[in-house]
N, C-alpha and C positions, 0 to 999 in steps of 0.2 A: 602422469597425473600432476598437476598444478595444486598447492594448497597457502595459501595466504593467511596470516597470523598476525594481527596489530602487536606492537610491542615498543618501548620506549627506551631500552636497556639491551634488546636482541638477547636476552637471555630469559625473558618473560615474559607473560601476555599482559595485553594492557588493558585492563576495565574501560575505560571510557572510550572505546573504537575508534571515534569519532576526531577525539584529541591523541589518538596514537603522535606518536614522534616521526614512525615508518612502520609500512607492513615488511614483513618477511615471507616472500614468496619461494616456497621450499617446490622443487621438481623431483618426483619421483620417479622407482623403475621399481615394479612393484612394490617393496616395503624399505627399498634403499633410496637414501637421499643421493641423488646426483647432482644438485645444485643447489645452493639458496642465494637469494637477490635482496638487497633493500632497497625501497624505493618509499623517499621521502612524502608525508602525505601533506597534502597543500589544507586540509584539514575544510573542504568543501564534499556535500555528499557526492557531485557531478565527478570532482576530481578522483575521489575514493573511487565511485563505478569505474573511471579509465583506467585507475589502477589494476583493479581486479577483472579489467578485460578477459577473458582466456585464464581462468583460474577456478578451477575443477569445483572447489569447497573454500569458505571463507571461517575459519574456526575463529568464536570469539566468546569473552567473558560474560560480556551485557554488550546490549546493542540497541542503540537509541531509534525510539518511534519512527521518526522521518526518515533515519537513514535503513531499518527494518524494511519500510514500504520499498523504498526506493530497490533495494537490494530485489525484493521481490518482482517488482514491475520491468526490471532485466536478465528475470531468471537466474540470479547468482543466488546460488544454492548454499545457505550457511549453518551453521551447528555451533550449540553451544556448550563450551568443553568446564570443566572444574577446574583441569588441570592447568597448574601456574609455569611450571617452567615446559619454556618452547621444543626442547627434547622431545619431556615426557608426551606433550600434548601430540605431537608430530608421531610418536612408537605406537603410544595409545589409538590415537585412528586408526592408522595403516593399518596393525596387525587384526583390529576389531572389523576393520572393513574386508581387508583378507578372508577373516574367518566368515565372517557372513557371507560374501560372495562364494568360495568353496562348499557353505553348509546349501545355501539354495540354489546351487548347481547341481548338484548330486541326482543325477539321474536315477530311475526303478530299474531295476535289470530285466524286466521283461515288456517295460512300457518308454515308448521313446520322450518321457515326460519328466522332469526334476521331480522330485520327491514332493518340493514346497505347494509346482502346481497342481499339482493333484490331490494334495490338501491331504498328502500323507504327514508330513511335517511342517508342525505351527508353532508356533508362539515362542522363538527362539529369544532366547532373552543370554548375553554375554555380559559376563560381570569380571573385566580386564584387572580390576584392582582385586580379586577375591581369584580369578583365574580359574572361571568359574562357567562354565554351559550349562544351560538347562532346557530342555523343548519337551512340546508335545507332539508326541506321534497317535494318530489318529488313524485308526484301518478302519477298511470297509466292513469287516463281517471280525466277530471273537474269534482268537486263536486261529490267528491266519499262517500256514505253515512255512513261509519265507519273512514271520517278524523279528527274527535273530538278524538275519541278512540284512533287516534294512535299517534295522538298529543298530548293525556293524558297523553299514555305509557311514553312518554319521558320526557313529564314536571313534572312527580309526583318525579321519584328519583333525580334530581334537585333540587325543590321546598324543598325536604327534608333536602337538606342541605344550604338550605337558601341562591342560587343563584340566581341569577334574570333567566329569559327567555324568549329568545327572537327568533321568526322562521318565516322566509318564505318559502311559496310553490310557485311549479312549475310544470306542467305539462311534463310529460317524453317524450325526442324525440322517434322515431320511434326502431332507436336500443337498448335504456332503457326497452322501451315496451315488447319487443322480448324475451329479457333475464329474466324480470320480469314474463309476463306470462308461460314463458317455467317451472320458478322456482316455480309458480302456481299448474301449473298442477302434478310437479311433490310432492310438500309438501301438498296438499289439506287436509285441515284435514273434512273440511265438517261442518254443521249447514245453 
């Protein structure tokens, strides 16, 4: 993974994006830096896009109107971070995108489905600076005899890196239901 960070000091992000000095283009291998690049910005928005050719996420403070559009109109996909120094903003993503990718991969053990698509588990919210998960699990029918198991599923790769967790349930409306068992029947692994 590719992630670009304007910065004018290479130890900081730089508010004005647009008037960076140079981005820093960090290469990842899941959550370890294997390289970082500077590359001077000519400080035109055309020039900025070549930059961030092939650069996964563009993390930035504020980010001006025209150069917003433009970003958008060539699918360069950006976020924007609080955090000041270029470490923390680089640990802060990775580990926060980590966790979200492992939370909505988490397959049901008897349906060939993630937990997220089937609308077992929503509204995941990760609070990196408090170190902190919170979801909601949502079942089909009250007091479902495997909601320990799948409340496990998600608190175990959590627990592993030493977040707290924290979840409510809730019972699925009618149209959850619908989509849930349609996605049942059709992933049924059986036992």
């Amino acid at each position: 993974m590719k992630i670009a960070v304007p910065t004018d000091n290479r130890q900081t992000i730089t508010k004005e994006t647009g008037k960076a000095k140079e981005f820093a283009i960090y290469e990842l291998n899941d959550v370890k830096i294997q390289n970082v690049n500077y590359i001077e910005n000519a400080q035109t928005n055309s020039e900025i896009i070549k930059h961030l050719n092939g650069v996964d996420y563009f993390l930035v403070a504020e980010l001006e109107i025209f150069l917003r559009n433009d970003l958008q109109k060539e699918n360069i996909k950006f976020q924007y971070t609080n955090q000041t120094n270029l470490d923390d903003i680089i640990f802060h993503f990775t580990y926060h995108n980590s966790l979200v990718q492992s939370l909505i991969n988490i397959e049901h053990p008897f349906i060939s489905f993630p937990l997220t698509e089937l609308g077992i588990l929503q509204d995941i919210d990760i609070d990196m600076a408090k170190k902190n998960v919170s979801v909601m699990f949502v079942f089909p029918f009250p007091e479902i005899p495997i909601a320990d198991q799948l409340i496990n599923l998600v608190k175990t790769p959590v627990s592993e890196l030493e977040f707290k967790f924290e979840y409510e349930i809730r019972v699925m409306n009618d149209e959850e239901k619908q989509i849930f068992l349609q996605l049942e029947t059709q992933g049924w692994k059986g036992k």
